[in-house]
MMTF fields as JSON, N, C-alpha, C and O atoms, coordinates in Angstrom:
{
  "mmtfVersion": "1.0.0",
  "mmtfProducer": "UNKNOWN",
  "numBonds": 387,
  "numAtoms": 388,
  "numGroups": 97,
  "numChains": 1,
  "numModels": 1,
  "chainsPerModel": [1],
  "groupsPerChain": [97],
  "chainIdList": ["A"],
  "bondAtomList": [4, 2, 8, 6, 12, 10, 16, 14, 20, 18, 24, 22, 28, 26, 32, 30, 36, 34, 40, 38, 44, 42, 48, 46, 52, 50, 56, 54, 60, 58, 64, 62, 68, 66, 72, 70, 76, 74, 80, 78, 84, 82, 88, 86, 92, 90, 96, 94, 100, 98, 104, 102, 108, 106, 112, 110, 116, 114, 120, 118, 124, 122, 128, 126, 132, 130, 136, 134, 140, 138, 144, 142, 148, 146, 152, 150, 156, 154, 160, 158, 164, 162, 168, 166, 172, 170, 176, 174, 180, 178, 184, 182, 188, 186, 192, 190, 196, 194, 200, 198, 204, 202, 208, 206, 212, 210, 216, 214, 220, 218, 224, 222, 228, 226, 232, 230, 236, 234, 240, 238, 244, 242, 248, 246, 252, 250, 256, 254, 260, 258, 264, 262, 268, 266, 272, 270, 276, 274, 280, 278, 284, 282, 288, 286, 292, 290, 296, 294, 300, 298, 304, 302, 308, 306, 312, 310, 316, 314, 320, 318, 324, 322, 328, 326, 332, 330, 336, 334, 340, 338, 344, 342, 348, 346, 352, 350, 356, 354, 360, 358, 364, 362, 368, 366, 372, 370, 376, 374, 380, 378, 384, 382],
  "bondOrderList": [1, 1, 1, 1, 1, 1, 1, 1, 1, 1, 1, 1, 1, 1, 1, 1, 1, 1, 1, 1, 1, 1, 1, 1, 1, 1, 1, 1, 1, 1, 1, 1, 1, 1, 1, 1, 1, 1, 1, 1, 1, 1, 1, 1, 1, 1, 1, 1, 1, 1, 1, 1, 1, 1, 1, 1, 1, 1, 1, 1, 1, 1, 1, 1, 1, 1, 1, 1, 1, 1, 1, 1, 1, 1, 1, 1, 1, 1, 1, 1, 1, 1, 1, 1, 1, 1, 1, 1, 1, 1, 1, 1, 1, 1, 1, 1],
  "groupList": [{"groupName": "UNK", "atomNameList": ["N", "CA", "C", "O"], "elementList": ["N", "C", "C", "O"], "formalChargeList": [0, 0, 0, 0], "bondAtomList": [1, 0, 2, 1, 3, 2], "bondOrderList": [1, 1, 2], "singleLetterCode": "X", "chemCompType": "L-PEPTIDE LINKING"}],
  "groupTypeList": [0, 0, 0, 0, 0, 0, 0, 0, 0, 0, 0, 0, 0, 0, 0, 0, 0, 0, 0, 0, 0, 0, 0, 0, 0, 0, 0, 0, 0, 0, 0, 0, 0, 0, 0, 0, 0, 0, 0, 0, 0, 0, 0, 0, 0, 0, 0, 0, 0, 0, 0, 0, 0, 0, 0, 0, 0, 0, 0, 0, 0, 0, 0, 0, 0, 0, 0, 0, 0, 0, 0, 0, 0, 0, 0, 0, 0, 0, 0, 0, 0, 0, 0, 0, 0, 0, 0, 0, 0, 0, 0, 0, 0, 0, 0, 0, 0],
  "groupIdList": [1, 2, 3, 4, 5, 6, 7, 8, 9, 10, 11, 12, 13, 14, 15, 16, 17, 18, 19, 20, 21, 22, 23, 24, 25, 26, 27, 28, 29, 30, 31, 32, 33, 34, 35, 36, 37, 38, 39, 40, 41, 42, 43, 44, 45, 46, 47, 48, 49, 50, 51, 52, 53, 54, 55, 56, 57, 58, 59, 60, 61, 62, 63, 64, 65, 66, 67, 68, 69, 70, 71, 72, 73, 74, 75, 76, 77, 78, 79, 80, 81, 82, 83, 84, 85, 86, 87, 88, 89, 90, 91, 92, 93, 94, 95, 96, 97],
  "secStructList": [7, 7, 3, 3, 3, 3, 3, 3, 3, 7, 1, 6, 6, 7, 7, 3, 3, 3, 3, 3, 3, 3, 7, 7, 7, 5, 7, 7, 7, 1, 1, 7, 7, 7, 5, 7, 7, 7, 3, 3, 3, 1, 7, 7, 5, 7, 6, 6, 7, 7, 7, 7, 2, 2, 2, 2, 6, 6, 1, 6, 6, 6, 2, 2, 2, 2, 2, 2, 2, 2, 2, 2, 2, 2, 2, 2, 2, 2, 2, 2, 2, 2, 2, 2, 2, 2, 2, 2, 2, 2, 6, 2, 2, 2, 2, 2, 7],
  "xCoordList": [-11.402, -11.735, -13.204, -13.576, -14.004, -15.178, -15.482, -14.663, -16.378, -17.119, -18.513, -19.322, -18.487, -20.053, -21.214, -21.031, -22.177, -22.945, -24.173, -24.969, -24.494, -25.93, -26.473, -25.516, -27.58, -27.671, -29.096, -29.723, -29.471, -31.411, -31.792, -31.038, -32.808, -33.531, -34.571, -35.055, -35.083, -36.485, -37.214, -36.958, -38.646, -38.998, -40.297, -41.125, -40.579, -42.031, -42.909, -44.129, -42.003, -42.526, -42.081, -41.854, -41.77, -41.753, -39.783, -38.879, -39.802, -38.444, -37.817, -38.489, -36.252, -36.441, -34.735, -34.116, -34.287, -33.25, -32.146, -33.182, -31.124, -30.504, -29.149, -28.927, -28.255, -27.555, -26.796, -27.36, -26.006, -25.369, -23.925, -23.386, -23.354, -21.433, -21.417, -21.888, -20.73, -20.166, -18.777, -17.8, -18.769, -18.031, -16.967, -17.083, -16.329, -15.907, -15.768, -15.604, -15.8, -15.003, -13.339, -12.465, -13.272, -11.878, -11.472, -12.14, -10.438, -9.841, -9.739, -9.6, -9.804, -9.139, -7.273, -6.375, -7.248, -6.054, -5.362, -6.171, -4.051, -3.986, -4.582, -5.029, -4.56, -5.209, -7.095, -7.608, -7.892, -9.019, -9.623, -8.994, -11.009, -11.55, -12.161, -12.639, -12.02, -12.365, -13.476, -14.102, -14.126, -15.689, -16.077, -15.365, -17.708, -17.611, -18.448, -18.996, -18.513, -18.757, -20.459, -21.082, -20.811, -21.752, -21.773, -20.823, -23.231, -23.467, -24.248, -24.864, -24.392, -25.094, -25.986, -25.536, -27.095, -28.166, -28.158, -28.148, -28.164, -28.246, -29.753, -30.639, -29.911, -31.325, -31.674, -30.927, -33.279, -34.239, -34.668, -34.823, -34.962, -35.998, -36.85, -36.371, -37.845, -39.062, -38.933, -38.19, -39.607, -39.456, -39.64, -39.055, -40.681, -41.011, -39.683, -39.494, -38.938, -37.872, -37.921, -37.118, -39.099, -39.224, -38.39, -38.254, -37.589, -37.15, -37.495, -37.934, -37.555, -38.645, -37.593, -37.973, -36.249, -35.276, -35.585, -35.028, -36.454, -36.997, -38.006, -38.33, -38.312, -40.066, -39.102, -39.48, -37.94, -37.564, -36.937, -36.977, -36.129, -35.575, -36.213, -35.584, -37.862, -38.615, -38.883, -38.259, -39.245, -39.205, -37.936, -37.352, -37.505, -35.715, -36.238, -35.67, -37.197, -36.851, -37.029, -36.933, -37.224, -37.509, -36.343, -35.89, -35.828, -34.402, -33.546, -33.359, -32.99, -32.349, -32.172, -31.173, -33.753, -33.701, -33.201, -32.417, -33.846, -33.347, -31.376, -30.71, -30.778, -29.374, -28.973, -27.992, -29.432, -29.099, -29.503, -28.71, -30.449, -30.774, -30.083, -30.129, -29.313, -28.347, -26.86, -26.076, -26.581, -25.268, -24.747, -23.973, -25.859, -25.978, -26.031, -25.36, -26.886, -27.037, -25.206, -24.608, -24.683, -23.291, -22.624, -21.745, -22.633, -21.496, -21.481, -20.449, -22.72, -23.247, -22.675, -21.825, -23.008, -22.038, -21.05, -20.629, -20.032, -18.502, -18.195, -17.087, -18.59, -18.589, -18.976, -18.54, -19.631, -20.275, -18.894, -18.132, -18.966, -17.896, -16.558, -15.733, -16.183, -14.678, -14.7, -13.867, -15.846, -15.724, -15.947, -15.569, -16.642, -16.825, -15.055, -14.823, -14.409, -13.446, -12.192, -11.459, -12.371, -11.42, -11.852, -11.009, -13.069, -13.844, -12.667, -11.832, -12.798, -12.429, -10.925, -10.654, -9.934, -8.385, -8.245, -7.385, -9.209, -8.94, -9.333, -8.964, -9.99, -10.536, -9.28, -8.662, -9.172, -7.68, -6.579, -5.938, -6.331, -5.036, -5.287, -4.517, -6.058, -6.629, -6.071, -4.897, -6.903, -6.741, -5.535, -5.188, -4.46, -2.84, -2.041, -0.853, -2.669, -1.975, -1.769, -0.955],
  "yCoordList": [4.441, 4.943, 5.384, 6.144, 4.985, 5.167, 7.155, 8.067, 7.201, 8.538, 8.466, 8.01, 9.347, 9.523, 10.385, 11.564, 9.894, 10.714, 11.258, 10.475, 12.451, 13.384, 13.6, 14.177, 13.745, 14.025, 14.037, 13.621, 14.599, 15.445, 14.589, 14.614, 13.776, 13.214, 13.566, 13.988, 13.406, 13.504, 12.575, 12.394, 11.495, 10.475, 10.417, 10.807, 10.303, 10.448, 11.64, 11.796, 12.345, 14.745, 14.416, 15.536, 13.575, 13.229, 14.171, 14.124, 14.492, 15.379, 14.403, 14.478, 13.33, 12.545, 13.148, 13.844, 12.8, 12.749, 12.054, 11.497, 11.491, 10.423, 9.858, 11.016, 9.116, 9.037, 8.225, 7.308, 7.764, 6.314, 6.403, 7.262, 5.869, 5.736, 5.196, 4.075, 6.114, 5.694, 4.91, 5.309, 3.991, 3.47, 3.293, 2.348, 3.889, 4.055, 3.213, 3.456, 1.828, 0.698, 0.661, 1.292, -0.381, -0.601, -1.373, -2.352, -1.035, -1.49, -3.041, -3.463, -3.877, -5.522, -5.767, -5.27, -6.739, -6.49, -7.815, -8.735, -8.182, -9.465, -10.509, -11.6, -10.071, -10.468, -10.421, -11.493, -9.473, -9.362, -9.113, -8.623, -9.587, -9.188, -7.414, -6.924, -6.667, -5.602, -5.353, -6.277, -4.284, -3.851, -2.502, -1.498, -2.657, -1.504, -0.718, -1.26, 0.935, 1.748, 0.996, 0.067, 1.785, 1.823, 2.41, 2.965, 2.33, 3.213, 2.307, 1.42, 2.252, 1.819, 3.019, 4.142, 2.697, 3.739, 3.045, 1.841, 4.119, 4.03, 4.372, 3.589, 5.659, 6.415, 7.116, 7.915, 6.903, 7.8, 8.249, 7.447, 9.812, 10.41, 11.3, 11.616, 11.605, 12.606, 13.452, 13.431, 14.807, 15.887, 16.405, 17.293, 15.543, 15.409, 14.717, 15.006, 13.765, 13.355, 11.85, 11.058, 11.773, 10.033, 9.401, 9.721, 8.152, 7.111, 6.339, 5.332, 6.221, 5.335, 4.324, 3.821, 4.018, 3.641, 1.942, 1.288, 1.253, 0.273, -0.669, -1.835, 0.804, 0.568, 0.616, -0.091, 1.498, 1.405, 0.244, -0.112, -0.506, -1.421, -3.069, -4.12, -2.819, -3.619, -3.765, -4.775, -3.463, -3.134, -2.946, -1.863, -3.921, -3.921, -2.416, -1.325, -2.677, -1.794, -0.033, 0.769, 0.162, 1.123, 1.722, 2.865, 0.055, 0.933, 0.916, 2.088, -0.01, 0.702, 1.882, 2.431, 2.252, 3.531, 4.806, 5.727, 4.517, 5.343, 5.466, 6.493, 3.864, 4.494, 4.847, 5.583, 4.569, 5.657, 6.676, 7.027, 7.551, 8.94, 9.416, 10.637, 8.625, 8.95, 8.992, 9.816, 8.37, 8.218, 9.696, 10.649, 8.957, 10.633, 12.014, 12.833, 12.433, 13.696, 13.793, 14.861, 12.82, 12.942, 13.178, 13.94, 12.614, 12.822, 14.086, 14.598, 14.708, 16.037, 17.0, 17.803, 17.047, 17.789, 17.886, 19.041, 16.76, 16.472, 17.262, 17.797, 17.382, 18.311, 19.681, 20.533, 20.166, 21.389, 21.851, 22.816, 20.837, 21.839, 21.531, 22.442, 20.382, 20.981, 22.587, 23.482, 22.585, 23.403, 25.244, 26.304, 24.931, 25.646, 26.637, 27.814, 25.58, 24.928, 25.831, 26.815, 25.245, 25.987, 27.431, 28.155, 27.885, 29.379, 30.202, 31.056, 29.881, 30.609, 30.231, 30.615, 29.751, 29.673, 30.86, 31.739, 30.739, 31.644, 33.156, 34.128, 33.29, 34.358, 35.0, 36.056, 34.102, 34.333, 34.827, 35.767, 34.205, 34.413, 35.728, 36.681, 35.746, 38.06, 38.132, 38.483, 37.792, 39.388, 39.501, 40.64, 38.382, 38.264, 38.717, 39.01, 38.797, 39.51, 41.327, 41.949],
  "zCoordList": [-137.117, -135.797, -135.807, -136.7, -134.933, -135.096, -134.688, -134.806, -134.397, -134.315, -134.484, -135.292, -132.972, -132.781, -133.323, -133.624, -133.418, -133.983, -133.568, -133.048, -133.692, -132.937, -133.76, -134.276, -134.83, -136.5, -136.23, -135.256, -137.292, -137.445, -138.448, -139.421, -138.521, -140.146, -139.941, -138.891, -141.074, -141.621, -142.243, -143.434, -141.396, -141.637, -142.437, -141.614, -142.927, -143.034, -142.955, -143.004, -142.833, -142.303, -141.082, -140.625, -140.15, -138.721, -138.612, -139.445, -138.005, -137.967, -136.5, -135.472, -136.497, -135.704, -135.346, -136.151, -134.261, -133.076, -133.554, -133.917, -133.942, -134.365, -133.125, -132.771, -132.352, -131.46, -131.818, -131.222, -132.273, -132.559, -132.712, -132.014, -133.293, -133.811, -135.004, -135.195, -136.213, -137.245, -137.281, -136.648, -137.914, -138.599, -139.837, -140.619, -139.912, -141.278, -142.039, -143.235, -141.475, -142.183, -142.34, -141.746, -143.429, -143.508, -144.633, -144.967, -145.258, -146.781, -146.552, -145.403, -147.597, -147.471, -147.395, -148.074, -146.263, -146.632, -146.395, -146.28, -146.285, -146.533, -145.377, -145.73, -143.834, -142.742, -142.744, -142.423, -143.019, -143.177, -144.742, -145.68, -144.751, -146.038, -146.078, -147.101, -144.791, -144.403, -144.203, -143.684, -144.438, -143.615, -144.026, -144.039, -144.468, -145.242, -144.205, -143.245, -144.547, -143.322, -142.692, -143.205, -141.486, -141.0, -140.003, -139.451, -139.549, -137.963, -136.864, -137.455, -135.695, -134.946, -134.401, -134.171, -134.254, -134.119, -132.391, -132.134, -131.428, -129.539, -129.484, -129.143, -129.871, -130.03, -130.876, -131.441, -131.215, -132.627, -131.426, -130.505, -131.238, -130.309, -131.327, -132.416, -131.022, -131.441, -130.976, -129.995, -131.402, -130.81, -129.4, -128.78, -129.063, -127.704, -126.569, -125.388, -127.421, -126.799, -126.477, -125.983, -126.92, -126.666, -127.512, -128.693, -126.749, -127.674, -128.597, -128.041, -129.706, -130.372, -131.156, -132.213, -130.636, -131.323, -131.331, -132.213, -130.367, -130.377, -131.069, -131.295, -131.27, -132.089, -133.772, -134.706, -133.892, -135.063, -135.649, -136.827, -134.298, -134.993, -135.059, -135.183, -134.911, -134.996, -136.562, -136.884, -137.209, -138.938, -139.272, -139.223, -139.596, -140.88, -141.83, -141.764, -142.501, -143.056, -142.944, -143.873, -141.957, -141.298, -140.736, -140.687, -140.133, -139.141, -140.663, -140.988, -141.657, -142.879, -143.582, -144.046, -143.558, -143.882, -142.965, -143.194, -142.048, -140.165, -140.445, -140.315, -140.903, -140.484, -141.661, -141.558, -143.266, -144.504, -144.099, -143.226, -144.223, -143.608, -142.488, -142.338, -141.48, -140.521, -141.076, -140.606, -141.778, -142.3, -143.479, -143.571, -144.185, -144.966, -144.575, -145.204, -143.429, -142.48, -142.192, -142.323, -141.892, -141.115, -141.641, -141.239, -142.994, -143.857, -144.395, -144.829, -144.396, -145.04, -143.835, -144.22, -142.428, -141.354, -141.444, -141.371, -141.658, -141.773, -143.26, -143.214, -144.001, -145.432, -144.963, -145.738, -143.981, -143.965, -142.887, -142.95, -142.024, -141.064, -141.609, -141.536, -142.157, -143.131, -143.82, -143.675, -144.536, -145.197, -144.677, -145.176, -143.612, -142.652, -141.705, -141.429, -141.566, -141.142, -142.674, -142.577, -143.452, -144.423, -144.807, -145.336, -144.583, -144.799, -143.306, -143.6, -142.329, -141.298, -141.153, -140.015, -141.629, -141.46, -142.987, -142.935, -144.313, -145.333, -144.82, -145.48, -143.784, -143.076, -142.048, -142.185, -141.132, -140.553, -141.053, -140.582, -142.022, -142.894, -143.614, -143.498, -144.138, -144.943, -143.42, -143.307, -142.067, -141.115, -140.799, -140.485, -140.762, -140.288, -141.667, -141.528, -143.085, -143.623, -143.391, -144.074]
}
């Protein structure tokens, strides 16, 4: 199931916007050879707010790096607010004892 993504990178010192949908992929199975995760990048904005998601995906290797540094930021959120997430139910549970 995909999931969207809003995520902060850091390019070059350039501090950039990120907008797109992850992918998780999917195991092989006897119907497909499966698919390994990814993201589609919608919009890179600048601080100013400009789109530059065009200009990024003019250079392959630019936008590669753009959706590793996006993928990674996400996966690092999804780790922070699980964990975030298990801090405050262990918090709950002390005050209901």
């Amino acid at each position: 199931m995909s999931q969207p993504i809003h995520t902060y990178i850091e390019l070059s010192g350039v501090k950039l916007e990120v907008i797109g949908t992850y992918y998780p992929g999917e195991d092989a199975s006897m119907d497909s050879p499966g698919e390994e995760e990814s993201i589609e990048i919608i919009s890179v904005l600048t601080a100013k707010g400009d789109d530059i998601g065009a200009m990024v995906a003019w250079f392959e290797d630019v936008q590669e790096h753009v959706e590793q540094a996006a993928m990674e930021a996400f996966k690092e959120g999804r780790i922070w607010q699980a964990t975030e997430a298990a801090i405050a139910r262990r918090e709950m549970a002390r005050e209901a004892a």
